[in-house]
C-alpha positions in Angstrom: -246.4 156.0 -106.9 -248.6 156.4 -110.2 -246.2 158.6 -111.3 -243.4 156.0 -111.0 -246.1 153.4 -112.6 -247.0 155.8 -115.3 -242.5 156.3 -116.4 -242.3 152.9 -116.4 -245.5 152.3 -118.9 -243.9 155.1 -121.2 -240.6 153.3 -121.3 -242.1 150.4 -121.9 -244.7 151.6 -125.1 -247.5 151.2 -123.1 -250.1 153.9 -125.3 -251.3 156.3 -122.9 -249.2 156.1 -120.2 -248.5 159.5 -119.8 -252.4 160.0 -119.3 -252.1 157.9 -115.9 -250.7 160.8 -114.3 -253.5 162.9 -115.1 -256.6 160.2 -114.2 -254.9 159.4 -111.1 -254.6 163.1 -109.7 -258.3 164.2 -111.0 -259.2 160.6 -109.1 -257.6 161.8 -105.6 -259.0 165.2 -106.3 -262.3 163.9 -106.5 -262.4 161.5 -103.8 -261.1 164.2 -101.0 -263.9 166.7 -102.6 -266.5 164.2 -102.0 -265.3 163.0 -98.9 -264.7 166.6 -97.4 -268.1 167.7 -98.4 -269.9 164.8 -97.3 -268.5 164.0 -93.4 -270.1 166.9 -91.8 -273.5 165.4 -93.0 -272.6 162.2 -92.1 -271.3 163.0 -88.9 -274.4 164.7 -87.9 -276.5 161.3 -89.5 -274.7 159.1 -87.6 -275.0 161.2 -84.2 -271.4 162.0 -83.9 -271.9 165.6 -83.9 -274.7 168.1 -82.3 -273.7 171.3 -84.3 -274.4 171.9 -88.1 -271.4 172.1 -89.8 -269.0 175.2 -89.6 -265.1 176.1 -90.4 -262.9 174.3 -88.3 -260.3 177.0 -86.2 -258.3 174.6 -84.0 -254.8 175.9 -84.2 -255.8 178.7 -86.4 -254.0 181.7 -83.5 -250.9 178.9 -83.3 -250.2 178.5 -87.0 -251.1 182.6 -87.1 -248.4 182.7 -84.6 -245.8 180.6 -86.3 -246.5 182.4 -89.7 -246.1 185.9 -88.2 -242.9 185.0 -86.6 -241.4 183.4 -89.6 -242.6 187.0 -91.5 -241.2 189.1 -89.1 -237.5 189.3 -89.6 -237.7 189.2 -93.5 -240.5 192.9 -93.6 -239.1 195.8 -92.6 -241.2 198.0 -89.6 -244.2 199.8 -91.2 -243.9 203.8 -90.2 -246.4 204.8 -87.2 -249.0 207.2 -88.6 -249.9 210.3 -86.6 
């Protein structure tokens, strides 16, 4: 959408414009930074959650599985080693 914004400033001779892209993405960037470092603290604060913080692996083995089988038919066989 600030993309879209940011075209439309250019056409019309807005100065800068093109910069709207940029501030925008380097805005999102930050706010999920700070909000992905900060809600394991905050959880824990606000009693949500006993544990300290650690890597989350929920559907780690299904999205493995999916990957693997989307690999599969394009690799050929490795050779067995004996």
């Amino acid at each position: 959408m600030a993309s879209l914004f940011a075209l439309r400033l250019e056409a019309a001779g807005v100065a800068g414009a093109g910069d709207l892209k940029g501030l925008v993405f380097a805005a999102i960037l930050v706010t999920v930074g700070v909000q992905g470092a900060t809600a394991p603290w905050l959880a824990r604060r606000l009693g949500l959650s006993e544990s300290p913080a650690a890597p989350s692996t929920a559907g780690m083995a299904a999205a493995a599985a999916v990957l693997a089988a989307a690999a599969a038919p394009a690799s050929p066989p490795l050779p067995h080693r004996r």
